[in-house]
Each structure stands twice: as C-alpha cells, then as structure tokens.
N, CA, C and O atoms as a GROMACS GRO file, in nm:
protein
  576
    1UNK      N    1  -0.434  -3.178  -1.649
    1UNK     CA    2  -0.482  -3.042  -1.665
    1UNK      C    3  -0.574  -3.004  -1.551
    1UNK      O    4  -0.573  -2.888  -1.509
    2UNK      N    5  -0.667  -3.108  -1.492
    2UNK     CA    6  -0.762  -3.100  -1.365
    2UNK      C    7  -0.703  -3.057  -1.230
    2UNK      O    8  -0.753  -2.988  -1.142
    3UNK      N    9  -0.584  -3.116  -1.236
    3UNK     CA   10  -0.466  -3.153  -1.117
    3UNK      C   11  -0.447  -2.970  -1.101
    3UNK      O   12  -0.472  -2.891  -1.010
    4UNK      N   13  -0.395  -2.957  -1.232
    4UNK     CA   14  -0.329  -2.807  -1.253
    4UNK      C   15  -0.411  -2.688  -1.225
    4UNK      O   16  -0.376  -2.593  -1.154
    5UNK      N   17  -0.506  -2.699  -1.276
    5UNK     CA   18  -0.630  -2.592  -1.232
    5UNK      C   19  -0.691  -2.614  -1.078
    5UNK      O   20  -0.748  -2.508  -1.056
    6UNK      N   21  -0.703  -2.681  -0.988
    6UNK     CA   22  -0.701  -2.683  -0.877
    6UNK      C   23  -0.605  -2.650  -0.801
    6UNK      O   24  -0.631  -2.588  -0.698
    7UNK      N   25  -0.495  -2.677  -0.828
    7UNK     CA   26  -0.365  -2.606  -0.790
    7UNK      C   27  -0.360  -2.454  -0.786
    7UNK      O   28  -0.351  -2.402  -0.674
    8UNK      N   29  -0.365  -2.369  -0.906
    8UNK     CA   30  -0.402  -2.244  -0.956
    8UNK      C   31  -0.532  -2.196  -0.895
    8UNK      O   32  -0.548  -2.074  -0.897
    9UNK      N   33  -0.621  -2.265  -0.844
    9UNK     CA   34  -0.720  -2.222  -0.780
    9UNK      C   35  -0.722  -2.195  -0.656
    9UNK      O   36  -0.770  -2.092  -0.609
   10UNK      N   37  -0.649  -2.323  -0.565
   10UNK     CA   38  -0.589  -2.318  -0.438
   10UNK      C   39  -0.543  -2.211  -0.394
   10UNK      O   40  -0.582  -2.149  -0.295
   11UNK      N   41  -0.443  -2.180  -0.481
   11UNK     CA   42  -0.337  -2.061  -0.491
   11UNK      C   43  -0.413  -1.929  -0.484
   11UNK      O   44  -0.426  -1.859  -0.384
   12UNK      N   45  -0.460  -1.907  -0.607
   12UNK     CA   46  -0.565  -1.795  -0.636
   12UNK      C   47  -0.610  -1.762  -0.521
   12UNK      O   48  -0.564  -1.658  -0.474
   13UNK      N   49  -0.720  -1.845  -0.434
   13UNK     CA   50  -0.821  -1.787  -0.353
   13UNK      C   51  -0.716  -1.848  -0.190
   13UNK      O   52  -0.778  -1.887  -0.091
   14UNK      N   53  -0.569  -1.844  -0.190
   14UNK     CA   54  -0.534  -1.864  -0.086
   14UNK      C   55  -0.538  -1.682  -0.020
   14UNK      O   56  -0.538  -1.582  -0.092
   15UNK      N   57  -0.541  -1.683   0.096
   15UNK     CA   58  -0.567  -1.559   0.180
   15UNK      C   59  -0.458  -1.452   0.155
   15UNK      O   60  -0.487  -1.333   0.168
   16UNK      N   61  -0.355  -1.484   0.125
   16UNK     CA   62  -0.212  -1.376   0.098
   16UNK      C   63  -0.240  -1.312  -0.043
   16UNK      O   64  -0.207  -1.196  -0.066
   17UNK      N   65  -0.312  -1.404  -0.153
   17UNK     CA   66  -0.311  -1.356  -0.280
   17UNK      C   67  -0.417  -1.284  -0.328
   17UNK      O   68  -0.401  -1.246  -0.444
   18UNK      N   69  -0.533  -1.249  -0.268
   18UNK     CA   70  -0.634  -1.215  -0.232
   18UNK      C   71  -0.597  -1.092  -0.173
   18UNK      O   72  -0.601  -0.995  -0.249
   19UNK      N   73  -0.548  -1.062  -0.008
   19UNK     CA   74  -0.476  -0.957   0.010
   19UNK      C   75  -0.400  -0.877  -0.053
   19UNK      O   76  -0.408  -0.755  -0.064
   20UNK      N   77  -0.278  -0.994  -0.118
   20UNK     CA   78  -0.213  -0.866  -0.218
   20UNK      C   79  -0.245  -0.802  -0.298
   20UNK      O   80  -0.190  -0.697  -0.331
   21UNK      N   81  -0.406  -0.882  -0.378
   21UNK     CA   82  -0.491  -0.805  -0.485
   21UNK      C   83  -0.552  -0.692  -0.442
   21UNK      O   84  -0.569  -0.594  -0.514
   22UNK      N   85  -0.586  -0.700  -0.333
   22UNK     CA   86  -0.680  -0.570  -0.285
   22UNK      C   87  -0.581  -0.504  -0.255
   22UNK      O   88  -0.584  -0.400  -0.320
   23UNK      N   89  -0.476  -0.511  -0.178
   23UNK     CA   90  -0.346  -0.385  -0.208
   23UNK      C   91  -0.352  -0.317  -0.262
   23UNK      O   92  -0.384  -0.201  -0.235
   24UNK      N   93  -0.313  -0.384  -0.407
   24UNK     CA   94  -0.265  -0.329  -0.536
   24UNK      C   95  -0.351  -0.228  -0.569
   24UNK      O   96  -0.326  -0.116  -0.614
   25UNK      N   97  -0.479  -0.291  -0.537
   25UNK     CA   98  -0.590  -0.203  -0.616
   25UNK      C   99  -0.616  -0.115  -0.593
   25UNK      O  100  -0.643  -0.031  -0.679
   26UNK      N  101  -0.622  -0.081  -0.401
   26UNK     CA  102  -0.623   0.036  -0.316
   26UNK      C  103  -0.486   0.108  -0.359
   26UNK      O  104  -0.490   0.202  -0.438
   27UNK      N  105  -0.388   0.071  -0.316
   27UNK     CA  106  -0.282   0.118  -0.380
   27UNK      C  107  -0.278   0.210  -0.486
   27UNK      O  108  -0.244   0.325  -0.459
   28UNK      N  109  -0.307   0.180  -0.600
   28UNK     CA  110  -0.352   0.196  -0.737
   28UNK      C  111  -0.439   0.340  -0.734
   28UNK      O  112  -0.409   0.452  -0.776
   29UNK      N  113  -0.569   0.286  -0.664
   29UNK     CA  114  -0.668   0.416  -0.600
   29UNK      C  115  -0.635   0.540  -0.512
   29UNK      O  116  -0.704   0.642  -0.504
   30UNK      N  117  -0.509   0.512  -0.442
   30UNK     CA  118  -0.450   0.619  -0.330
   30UNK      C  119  -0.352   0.679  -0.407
   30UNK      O  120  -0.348   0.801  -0.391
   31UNK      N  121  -0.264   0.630  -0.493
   31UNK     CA  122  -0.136   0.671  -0.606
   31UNK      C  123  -0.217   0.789  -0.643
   31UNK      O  124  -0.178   0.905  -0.651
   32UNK      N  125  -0.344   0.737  -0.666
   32UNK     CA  126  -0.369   0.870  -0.795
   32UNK      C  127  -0.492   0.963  -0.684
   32UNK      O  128  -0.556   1.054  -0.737
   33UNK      N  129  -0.507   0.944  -0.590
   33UNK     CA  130  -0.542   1.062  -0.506
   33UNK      C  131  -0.426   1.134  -0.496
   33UNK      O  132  -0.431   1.252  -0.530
   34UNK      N  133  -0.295   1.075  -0.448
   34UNK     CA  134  -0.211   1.140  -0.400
   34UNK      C  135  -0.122   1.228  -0.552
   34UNK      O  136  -0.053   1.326  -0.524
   35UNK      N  137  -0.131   1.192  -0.673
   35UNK     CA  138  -0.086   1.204  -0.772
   35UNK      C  139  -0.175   1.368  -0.768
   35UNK      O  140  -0.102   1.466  -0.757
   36UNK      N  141  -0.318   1.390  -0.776
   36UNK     CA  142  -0.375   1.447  -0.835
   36UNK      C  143  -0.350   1.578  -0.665
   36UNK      O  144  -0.362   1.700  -0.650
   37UNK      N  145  -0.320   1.488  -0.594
   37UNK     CA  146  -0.294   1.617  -0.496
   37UNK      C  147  -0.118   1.711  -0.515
   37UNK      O  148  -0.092   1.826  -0.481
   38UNK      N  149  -0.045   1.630  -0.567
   38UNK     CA  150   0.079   1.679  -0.619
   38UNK      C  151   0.027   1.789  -0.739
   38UNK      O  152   0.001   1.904  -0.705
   39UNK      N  153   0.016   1.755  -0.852
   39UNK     CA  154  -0.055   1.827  -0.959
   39UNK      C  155  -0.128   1.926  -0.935
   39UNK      O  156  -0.088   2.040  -0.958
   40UNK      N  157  -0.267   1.896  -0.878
   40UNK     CA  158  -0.360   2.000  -0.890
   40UNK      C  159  -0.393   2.127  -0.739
   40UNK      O  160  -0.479   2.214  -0.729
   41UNK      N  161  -0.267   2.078  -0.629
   41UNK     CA  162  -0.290   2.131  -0.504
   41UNK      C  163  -0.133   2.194  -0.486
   41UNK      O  164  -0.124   2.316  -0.486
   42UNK      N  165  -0.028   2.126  -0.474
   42UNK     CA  166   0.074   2.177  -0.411
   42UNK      C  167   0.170   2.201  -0.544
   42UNK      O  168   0.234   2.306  -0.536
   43UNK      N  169   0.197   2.113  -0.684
   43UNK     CA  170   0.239   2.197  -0.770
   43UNK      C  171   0.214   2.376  -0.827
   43UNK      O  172   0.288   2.474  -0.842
   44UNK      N  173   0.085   2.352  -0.844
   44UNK     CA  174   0.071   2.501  -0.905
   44UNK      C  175   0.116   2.610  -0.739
   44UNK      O  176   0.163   2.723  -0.750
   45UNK      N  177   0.105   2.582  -0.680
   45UNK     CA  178   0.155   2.667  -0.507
   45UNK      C  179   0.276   2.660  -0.544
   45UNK      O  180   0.314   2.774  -0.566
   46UNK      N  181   0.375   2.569  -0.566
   46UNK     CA  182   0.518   2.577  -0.571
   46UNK      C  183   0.594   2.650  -0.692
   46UNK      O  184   0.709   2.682  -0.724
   47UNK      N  185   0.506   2.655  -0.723
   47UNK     CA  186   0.474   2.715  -0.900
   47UNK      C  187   0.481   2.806  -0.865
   47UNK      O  188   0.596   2.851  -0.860
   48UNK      N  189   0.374   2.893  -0.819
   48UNK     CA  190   0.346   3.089  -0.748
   48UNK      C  191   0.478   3.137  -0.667
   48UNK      O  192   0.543   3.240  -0.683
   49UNK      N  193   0.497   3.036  -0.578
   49UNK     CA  194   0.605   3.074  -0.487
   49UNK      C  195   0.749   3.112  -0.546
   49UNK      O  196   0.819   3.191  -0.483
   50UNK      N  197   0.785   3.065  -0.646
   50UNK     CA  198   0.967   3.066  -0.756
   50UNK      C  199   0.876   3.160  -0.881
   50UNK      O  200   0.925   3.161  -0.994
   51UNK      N  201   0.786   3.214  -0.863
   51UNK     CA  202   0.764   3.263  -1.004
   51UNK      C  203   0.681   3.253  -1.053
   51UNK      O  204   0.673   3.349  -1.130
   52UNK      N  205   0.574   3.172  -1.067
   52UNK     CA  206   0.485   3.134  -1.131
   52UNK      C  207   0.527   3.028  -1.265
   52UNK      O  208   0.468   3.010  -1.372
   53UNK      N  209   0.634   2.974  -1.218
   53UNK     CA  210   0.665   2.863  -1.355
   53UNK      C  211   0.579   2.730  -1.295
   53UNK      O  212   0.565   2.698  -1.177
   54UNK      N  213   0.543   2.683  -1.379
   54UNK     CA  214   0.481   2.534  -1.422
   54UNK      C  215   0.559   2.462  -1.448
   54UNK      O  216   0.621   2.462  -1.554
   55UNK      N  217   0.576   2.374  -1.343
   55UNK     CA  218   0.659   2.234  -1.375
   55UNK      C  219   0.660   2.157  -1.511
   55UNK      O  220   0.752   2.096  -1.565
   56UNK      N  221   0.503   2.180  -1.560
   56UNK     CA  222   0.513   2.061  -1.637
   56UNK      C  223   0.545   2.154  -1.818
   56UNK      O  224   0.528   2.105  -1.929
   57UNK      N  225   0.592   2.284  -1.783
   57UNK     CA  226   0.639   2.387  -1.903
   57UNK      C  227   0.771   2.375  -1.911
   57UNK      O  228   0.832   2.386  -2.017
   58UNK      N  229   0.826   2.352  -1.796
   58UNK     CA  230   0.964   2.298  -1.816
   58UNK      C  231   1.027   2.205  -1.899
   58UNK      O  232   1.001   2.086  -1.882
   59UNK      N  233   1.132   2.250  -2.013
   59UNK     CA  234   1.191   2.160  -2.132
   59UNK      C  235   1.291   2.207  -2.172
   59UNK      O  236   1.314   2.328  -2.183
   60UNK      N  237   1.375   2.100  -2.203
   60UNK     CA  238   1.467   2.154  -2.301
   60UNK      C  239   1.481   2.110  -2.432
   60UNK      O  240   1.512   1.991  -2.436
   61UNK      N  241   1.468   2.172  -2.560
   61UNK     CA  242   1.453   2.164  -2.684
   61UNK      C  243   1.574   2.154  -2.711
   61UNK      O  244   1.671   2.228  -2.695
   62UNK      N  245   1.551   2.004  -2.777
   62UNK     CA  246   1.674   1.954  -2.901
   62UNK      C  247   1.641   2.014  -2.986
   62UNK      O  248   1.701   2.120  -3.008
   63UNK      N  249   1.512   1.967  -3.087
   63UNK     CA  250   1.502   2.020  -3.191
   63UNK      C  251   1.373   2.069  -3.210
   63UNK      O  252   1.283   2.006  -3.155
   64UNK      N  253   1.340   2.181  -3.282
   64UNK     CA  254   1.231   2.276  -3.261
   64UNK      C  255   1.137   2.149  -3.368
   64UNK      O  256   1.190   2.050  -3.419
   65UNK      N  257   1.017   2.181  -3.379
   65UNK     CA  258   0.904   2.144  -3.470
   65UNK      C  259   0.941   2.208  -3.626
   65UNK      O  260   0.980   2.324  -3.641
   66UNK      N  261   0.928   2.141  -3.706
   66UNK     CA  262   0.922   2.144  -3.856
   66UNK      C  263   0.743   2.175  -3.919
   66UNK      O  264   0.648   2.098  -3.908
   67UNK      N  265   0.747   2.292  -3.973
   67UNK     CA  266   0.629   2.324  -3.981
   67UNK      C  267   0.633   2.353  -4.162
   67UNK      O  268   0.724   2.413  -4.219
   68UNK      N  269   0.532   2.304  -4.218
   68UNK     CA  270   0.551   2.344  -4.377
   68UNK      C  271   0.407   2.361  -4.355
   68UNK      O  272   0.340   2.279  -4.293
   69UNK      N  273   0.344   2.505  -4.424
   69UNK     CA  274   0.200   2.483  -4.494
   69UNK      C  275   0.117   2.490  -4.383
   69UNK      O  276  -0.004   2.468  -4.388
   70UNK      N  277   0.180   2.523  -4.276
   70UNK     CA  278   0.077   2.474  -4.164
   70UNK      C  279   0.058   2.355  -4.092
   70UNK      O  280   0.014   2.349  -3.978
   71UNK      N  281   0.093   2.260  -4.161
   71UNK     CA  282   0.118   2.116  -4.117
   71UNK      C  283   0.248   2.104  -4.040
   71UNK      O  284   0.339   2.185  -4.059
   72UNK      N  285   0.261   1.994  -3.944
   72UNK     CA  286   0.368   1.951  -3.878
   72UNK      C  287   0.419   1.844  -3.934
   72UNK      O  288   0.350   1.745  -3.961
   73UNK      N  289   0.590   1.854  -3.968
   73UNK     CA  290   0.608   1.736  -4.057
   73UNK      C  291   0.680   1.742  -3.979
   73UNK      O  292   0.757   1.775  -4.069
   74UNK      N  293   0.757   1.744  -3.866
   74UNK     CA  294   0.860   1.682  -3.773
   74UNK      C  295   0.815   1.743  -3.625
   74UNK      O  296   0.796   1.864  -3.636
   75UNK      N  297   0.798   1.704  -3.516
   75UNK     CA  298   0.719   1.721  -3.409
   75UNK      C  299   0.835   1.757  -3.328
   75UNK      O  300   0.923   1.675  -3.351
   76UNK      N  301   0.869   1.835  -3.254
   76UNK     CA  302   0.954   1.883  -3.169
   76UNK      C  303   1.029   1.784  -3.045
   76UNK      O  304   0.988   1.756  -2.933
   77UNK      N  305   1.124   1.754  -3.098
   77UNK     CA  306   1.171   1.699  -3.014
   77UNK      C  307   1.264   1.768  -2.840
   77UNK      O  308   1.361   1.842  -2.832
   78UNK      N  309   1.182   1.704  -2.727
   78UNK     CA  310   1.229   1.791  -2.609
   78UNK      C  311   1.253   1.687  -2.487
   78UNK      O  312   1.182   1.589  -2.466
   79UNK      N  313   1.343   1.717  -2.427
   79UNK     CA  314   1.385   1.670  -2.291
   79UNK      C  315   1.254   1.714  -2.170
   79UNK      O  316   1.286   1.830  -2.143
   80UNK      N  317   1.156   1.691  -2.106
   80UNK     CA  318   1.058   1.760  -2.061
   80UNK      C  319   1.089   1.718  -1.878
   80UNK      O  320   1.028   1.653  -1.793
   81UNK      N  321   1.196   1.781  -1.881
   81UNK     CA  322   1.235   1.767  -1.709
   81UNK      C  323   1.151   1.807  -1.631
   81UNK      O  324   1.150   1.751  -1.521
   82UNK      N  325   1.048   1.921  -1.658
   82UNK     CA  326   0.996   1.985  -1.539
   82UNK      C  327   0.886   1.859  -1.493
   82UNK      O  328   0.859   1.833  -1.376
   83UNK      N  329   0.829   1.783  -1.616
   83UNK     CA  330   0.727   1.702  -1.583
   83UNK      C  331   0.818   1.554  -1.465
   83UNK      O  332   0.771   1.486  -1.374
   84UNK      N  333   0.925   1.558  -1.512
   84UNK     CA  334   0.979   1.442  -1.459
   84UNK      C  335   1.018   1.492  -1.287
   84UNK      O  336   1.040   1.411  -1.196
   85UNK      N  337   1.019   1.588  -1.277
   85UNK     CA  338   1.007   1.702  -1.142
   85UNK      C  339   0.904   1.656  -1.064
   85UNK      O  340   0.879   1.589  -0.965
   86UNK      N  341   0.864   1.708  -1.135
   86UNK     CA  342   0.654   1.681  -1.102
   86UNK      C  343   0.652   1.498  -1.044
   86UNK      O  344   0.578   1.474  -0.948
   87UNK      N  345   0.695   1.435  -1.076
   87UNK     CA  346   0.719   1.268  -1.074
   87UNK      C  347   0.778   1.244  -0.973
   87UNK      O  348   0.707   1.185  -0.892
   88UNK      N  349   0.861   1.260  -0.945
   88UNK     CA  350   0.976   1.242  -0.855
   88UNK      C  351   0.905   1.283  -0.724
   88UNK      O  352   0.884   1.212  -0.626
   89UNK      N  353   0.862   1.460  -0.753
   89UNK     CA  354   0.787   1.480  -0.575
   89UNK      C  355   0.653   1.411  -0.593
   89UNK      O  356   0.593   1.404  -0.486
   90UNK      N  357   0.599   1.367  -0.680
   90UNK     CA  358   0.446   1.257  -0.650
   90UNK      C  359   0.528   1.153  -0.563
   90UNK      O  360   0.494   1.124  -0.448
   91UNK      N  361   0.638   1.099  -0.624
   91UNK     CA  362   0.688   0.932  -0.576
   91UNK      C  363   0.679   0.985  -0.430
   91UNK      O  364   0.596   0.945  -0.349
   92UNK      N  365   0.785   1.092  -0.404
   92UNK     CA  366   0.848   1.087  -0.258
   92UNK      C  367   0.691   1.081  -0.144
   92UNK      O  368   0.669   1.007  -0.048
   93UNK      N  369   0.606   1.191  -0.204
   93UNK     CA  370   0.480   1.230  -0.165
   93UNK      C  371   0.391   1.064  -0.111
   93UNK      O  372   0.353   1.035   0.003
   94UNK      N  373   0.380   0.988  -0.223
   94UNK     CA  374   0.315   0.848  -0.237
   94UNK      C  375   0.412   0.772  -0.116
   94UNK      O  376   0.364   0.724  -0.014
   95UNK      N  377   0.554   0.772  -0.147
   95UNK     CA  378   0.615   0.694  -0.032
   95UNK      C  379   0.619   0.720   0.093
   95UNK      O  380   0.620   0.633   0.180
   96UNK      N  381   0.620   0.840   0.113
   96UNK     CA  382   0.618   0.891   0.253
   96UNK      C  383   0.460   0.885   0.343
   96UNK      O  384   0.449   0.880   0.466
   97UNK      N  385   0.360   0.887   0.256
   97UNK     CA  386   0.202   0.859   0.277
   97UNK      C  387   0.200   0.671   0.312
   97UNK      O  388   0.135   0.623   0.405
   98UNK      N  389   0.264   0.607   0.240
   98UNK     CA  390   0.234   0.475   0.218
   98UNK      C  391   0.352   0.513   0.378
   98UNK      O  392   0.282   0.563   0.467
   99UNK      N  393   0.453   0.504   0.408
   99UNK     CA  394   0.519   0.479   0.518
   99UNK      C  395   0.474   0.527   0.635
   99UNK      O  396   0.495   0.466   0.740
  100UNK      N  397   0.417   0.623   0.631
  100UNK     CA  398   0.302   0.646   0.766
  100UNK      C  399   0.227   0.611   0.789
  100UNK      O  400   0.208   0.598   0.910
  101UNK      N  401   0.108   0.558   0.679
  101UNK     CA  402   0.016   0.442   0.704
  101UNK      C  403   0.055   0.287   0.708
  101UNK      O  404  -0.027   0.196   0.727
  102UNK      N  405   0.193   0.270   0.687
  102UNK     CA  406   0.218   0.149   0.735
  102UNK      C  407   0.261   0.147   0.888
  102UNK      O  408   0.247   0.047   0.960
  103UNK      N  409   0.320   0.280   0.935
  103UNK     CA  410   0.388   0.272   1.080
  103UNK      C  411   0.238   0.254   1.133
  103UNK      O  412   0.205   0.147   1.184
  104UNK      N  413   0.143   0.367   1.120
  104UNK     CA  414   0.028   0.362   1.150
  104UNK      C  415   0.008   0.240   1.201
  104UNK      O  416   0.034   0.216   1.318
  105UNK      N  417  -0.046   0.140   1.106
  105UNK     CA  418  -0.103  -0.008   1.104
  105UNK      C  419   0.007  -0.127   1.204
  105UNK      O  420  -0.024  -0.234   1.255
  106UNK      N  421   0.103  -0.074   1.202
  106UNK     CA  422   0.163  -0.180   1.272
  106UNK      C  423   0.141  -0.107   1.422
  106UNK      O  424   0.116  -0.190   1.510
  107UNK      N  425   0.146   0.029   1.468
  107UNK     CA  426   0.184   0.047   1.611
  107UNK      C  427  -0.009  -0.022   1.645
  107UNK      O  428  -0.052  -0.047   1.758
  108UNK      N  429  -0.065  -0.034   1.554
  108UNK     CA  430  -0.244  -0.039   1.593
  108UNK      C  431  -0.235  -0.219   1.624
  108UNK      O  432  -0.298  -0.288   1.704
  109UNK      N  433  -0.140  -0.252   1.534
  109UNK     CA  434  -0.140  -0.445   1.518
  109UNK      C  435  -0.031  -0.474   1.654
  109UNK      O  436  -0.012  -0.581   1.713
  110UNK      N  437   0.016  -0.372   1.673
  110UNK     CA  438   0.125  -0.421   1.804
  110UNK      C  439   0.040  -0.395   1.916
  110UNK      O  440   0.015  -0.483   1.998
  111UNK      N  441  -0.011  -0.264   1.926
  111UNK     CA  442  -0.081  -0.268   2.026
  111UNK      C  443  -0.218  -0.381   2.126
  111UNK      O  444  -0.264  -0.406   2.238
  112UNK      N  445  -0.226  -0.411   1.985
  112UNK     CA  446  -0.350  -0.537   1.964
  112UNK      C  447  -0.327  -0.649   2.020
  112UNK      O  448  -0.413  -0.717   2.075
  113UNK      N  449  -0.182  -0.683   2.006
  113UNK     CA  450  -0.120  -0.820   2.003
  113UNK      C  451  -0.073  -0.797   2.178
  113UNK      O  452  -0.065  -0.895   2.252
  114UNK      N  453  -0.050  -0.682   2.219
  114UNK     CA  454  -0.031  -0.657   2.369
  114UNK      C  455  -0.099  -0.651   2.473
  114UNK      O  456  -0.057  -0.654   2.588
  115UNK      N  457  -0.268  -0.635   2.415
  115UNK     CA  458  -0.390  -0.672   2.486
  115UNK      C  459  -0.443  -0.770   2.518
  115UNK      O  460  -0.511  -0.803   2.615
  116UNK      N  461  -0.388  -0.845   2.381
  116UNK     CA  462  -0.405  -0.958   2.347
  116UNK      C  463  -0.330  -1.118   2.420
  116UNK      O  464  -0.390  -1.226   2.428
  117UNK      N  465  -0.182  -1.090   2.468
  117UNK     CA  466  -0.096  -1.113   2.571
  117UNK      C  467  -0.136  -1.083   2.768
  117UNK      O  468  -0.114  -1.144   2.872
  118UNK      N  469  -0.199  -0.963   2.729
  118UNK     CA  470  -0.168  -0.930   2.862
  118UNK      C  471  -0.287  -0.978   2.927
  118UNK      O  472  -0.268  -0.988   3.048
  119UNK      N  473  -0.445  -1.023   2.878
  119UNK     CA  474  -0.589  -1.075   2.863
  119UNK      C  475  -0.575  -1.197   2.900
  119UNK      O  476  -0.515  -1.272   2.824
  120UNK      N  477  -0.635  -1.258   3.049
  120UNK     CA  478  -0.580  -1.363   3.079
  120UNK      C  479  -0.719  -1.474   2.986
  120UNK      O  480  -0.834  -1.448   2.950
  121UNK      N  481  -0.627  -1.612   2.977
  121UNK     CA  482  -0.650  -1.672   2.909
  121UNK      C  483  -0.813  -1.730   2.915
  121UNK      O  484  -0.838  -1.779   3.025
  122UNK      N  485  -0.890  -1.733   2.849
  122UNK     CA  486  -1.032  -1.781   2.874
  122UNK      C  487  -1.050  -1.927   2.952
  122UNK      O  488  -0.996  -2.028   2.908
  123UNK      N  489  -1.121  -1.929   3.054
  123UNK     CA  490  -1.112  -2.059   3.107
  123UNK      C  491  -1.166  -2.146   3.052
  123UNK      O  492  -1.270  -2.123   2.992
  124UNK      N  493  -1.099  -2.303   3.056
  124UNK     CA  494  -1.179  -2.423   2.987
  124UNK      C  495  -1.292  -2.442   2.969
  124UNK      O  496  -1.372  -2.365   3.022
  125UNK      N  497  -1.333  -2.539   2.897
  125UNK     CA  498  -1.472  -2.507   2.906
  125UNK      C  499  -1.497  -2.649   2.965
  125UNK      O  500  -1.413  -2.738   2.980
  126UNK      N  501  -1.668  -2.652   3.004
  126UNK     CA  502  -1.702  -2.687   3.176
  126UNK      C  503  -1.637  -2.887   3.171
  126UNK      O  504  -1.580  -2.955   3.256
  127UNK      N  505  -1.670  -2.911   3.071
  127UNK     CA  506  -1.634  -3.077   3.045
  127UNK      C  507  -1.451  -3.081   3.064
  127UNK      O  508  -1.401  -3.186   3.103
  128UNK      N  509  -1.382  -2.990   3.042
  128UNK     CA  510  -1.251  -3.000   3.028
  128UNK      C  511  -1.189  -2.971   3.209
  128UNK      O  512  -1.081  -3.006   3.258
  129UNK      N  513  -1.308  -2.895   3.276
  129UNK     CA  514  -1.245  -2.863   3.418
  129UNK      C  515  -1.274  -3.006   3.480
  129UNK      O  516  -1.195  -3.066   3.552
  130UNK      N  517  -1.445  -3.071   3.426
  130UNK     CA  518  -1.478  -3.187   3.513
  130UNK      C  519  -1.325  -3.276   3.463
  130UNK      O  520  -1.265  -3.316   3.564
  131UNK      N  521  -1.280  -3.300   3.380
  131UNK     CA  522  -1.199  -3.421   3.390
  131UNK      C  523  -1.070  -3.359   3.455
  131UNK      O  524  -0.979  -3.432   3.494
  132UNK      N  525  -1.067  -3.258   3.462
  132UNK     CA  526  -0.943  -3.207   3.565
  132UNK      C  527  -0.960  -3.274   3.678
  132UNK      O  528  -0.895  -3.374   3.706
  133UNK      N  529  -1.088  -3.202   3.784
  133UNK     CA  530  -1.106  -3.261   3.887
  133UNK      C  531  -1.098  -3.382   3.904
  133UNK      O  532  -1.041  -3.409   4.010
  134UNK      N  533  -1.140  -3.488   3.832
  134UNK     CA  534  -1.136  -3.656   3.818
  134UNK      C  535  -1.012  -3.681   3.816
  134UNK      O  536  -0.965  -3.769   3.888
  135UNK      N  537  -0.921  -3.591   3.713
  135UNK     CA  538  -0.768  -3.642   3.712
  135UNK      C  539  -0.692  -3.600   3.850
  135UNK      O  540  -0.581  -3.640   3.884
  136UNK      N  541  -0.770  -3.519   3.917
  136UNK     CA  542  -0.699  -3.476   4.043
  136UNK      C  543  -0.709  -3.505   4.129
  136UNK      O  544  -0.620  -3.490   4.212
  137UNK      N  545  -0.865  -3.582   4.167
  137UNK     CA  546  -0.906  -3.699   4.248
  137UNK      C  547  -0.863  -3.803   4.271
  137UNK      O  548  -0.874  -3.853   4.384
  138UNK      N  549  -0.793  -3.874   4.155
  138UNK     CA  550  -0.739  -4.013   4.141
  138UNK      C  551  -0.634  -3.966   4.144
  138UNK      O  552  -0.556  -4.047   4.194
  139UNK      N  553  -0.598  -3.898   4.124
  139UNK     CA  554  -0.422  -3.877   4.156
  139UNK      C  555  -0.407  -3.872   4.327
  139UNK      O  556  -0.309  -3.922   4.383
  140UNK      N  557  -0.487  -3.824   4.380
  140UNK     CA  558  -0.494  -3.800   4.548
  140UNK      C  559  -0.488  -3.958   4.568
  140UNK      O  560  -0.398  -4.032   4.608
  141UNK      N  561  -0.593  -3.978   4.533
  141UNK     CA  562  -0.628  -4.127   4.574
  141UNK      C  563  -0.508  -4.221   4.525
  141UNK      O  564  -0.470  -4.285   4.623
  142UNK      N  565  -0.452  -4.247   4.440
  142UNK     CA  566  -0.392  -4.298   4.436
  142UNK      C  567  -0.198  -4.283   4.520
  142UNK      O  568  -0.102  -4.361   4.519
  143UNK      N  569  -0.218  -4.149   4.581
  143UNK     CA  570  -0.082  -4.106   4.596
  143UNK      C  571  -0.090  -4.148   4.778
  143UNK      O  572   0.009  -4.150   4.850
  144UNK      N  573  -0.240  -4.179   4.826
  144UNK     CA  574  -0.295  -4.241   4.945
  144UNK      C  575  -0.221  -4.344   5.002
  144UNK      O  576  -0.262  -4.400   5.104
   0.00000   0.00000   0.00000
C-alpha cells in the first residue's frame, strides 16, 4: 500500500499533471468569461438585429403545462432549441479563442527556441578550457 501511494504521488506532483491541472482550471475560468460574453454581450445584439427574439425564448412545445387550481400538475414539456443555439455559438466562440491563444503561444515558443539556436553557445567554464590546453599541449608534444 506504501509502494502504491508513492507511486500516485510521483505521478501527482510529476510536472505534466500539475500543468494539466492548472489548464483545466484556467480553462474552466476563460469558458465562462467567454460564455458570459456570448450571453450577456453579443446574444442579446444578435437578438436586436433579426427582431429582437431571444435565443434562449426559443422552443418548441410538445406538450403545454397542466394547470388545476392554480397548481402545476404536469410541467410543460419543450424542445428549447434557441438555448441549444446559444451553446453551439459559445462552443465555436470558446474554440476559436482557445485556437488563437494556442497559435499565439506556439509562434512566442518558436520564436524562443530560434534565439535560442541562433545564441552562440556559452563558453566552458575556466577549469574545462585549462584541460583543453593541457590536452592540446601533449598532443603537440607528443605528435613531436
């Protein structure tokens, strides 16, 4: 069981799983910026523009509500497409945001990696040149 939980721990706090957690979470946090900018910014605009209909008023009724007394004894059953409307342009909205900030991040990580290439290499450090010279001394000397 000791074996196993160190394993699971390994894992846990390895660097990829850690990353993917904070993803998710940002992820999670940007969905619903971008959610609440569908909804509360460019729906009701798309709304004014065809009419003033509301996506999320959009339905189609199977069966109406059962009302006795004032009370609801059967709740209306409805197909509610306009909301599933509303869904569909959040997704595209969320994917197309997430795919620009990924092109984003890679042309910034490519660029990086090309500075990074083109940056000539740091010279040895001073103990690693002295045994150069020694190895290059005795090589003379010996080639004498």
């Amino acid at each position: 069981m000791k074996k196993t939980l160190e394993e699971f721990k390994a894992f846990a706090l390895r660097g990829n799983v850690v990353d993917m957690a904070i993803g998710i979470i940002i992820g999670g946090a940007f969905g619903k910026i971008v959610s609440s900018l569908v909804s509360d910014i460019l729906m009701p605009v798309l709304g004014l523009l065809i009419g003033g209909i509301h996506f999320n008023n959009l339905k189609f009724v199977i069966r109406s509500a059962v009302e006795e007394g004032g009370k609801v004894v059967s709740p209306e059953v409805s197909l509610n497409y306009g909301n599933f409307i509303q869904v569909i342009i959040d997704f595209v909205i969320v994917a197309f945001s997430i795919f620009v900030l990924i092109k984003i991040i890679s042309k910034l990580s490519f660029k990086k990696a090309e500075e990074e290439k083109a940056a000539p290499p740091p010279p040895p450090p001073a103990d690693v040149q002295l045994l150069t010279e020694i190895r290059d001394l005795l090589k003379e000397k010996k080639d004498r």
